[in-house]
C-alpha positions as CSV (number, residue, x, y, z in Angstrom):
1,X,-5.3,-31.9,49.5
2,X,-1.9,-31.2,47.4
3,X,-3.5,-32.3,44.5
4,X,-6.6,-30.4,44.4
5,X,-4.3,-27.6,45.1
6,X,-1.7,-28.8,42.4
7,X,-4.7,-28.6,39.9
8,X,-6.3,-25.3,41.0
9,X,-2.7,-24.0,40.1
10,X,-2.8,-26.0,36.5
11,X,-6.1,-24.9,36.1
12,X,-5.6,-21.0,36.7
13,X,-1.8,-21.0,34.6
14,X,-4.1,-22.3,31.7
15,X,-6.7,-20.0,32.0
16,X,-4.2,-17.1,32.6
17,X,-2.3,-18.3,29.6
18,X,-5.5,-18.3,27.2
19,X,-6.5,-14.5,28.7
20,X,-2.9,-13.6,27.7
21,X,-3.6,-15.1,24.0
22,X,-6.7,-13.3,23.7
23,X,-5.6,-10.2,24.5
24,X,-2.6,-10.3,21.9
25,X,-4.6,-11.7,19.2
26,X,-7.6,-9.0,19.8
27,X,-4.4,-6.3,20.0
28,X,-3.6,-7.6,16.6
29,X,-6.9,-7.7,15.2
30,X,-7.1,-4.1,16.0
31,X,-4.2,-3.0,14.2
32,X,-5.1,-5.1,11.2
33,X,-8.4,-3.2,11.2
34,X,-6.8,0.3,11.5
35,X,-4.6,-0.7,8.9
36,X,-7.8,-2.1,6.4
37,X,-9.3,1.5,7.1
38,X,-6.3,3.2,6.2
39,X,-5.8,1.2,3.0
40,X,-9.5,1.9,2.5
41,X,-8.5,5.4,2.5
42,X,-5.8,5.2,0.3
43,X,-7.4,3.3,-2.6
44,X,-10.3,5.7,-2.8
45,X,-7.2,8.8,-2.9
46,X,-6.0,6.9,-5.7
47,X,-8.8,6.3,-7.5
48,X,-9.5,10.2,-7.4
49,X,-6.0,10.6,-8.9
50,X,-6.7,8.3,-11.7
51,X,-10.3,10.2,-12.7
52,X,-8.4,13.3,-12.6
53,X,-5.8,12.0,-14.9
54,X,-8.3,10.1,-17.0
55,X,-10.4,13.3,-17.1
56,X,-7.1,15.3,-17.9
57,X,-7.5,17.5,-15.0
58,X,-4.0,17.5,-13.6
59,X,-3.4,14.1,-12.3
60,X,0.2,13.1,-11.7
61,X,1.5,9.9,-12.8
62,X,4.4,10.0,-10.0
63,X,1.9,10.7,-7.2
64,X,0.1,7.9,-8.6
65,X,3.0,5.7,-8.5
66,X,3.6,6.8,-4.8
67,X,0.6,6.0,-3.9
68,X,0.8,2.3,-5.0
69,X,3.8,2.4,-3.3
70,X,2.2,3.5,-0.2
71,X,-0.9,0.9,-0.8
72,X,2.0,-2.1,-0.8
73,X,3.5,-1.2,2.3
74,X,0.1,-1.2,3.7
75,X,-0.6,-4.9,2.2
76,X,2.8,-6.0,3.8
77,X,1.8,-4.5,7.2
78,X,-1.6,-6.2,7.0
79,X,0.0,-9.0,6.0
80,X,3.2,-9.1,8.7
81,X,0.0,-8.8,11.5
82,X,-1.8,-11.8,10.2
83,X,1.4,-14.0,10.7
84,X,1.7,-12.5,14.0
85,X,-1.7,-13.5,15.0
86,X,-0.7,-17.0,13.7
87,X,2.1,-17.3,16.2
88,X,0.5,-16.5,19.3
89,X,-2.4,-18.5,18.1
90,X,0.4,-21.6,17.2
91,X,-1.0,-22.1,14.0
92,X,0.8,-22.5,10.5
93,X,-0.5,-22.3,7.2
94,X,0.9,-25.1,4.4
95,X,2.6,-24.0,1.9
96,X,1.0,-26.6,-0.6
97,X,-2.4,-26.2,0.4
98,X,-3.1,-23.2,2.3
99,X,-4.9,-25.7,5.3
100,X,-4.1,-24.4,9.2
101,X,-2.2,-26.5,11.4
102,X,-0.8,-26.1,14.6
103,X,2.9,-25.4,15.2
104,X,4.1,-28.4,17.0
105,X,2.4,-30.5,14.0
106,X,5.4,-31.4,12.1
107,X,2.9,-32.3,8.6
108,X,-0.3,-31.3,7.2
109,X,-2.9,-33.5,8.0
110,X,-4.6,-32.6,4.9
111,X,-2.3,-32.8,2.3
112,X,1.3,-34.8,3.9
113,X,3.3,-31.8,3.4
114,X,6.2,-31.5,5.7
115,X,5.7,-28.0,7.6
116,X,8.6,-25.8,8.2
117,X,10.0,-25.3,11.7
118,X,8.8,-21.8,12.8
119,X,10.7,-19.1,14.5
120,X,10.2,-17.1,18.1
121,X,7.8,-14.9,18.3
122,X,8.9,-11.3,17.8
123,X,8.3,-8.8,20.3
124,X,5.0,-6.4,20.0
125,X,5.9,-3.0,18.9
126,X,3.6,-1.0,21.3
127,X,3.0,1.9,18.8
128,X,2.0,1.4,14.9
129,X,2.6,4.3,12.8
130,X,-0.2,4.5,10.4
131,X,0.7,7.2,8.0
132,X,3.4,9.9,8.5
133,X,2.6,11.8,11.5
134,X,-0.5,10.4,12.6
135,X,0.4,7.7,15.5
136,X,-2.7,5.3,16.9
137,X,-1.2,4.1,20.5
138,X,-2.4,0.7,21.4
């Protein structure tokens, strides 16, 4: 009888422990799609800066710069989420050939190439500012 309950208890920490992965990774996913709206957003604002200033109807090279500026951050956000969902999923990417592997896999199976120790997983920030002033709570 301690066994079958021994396994019941194996059985529901695994299946908590996957619930608790899903939910992170479909938290992440969510930000990483509010994030590809808003740089939506922002490459159609530039583009209508760059047909006024190719039309000669006022458009500023400096707000245009700003804007790119803006459009990186956004890339580096989108891209700081994706290696989130990576950790909680315990995957890796190789360097050499861009193949997924999981964590604990000290090479590629693809290509050989040792894979780099990774480090803990940082804490979830509960809020992600989007763009000045406008907060999306998740």
């Amino acid at each position: 009888m301690a066994e079958i309950t021994d396994m019941m208890k194996d059985l529901a920490e695994s299946a908590a422990k996957k619930a608790d992965v899903t939910y992170k990774v479909t938290r992440l996913r969510f930000r990483r799609s509010a994030l590809a709206k808003l740089l939506d957003s922002q490459y159609k604002e530039l583009g209508r800066e760059v047909y006024k200033m190719c039309r000669q109807d006022g458009g500023d090279a400096e707000e245009i710069e700003a804007m790119a500026v803006q459009i990186e951050r956004t890339h580096r956000r989108i891209d700081a989420i994706g290696q989130q969902i990576e950790r909680v999923l315990e995957i890796v990417r190789c360097p050499v050939c861009g193949r997924v592997a999981k964590i604990k896999n000290p090479r590629c199976a693809y290509c050989g190439t040792q894979l780099a120790a990774t480090e803990a997983e940082p804490e979830e920030n509960e809020t992600d500012f989007i763009t000045s002033g406008e907060e999306i709570q998740l």
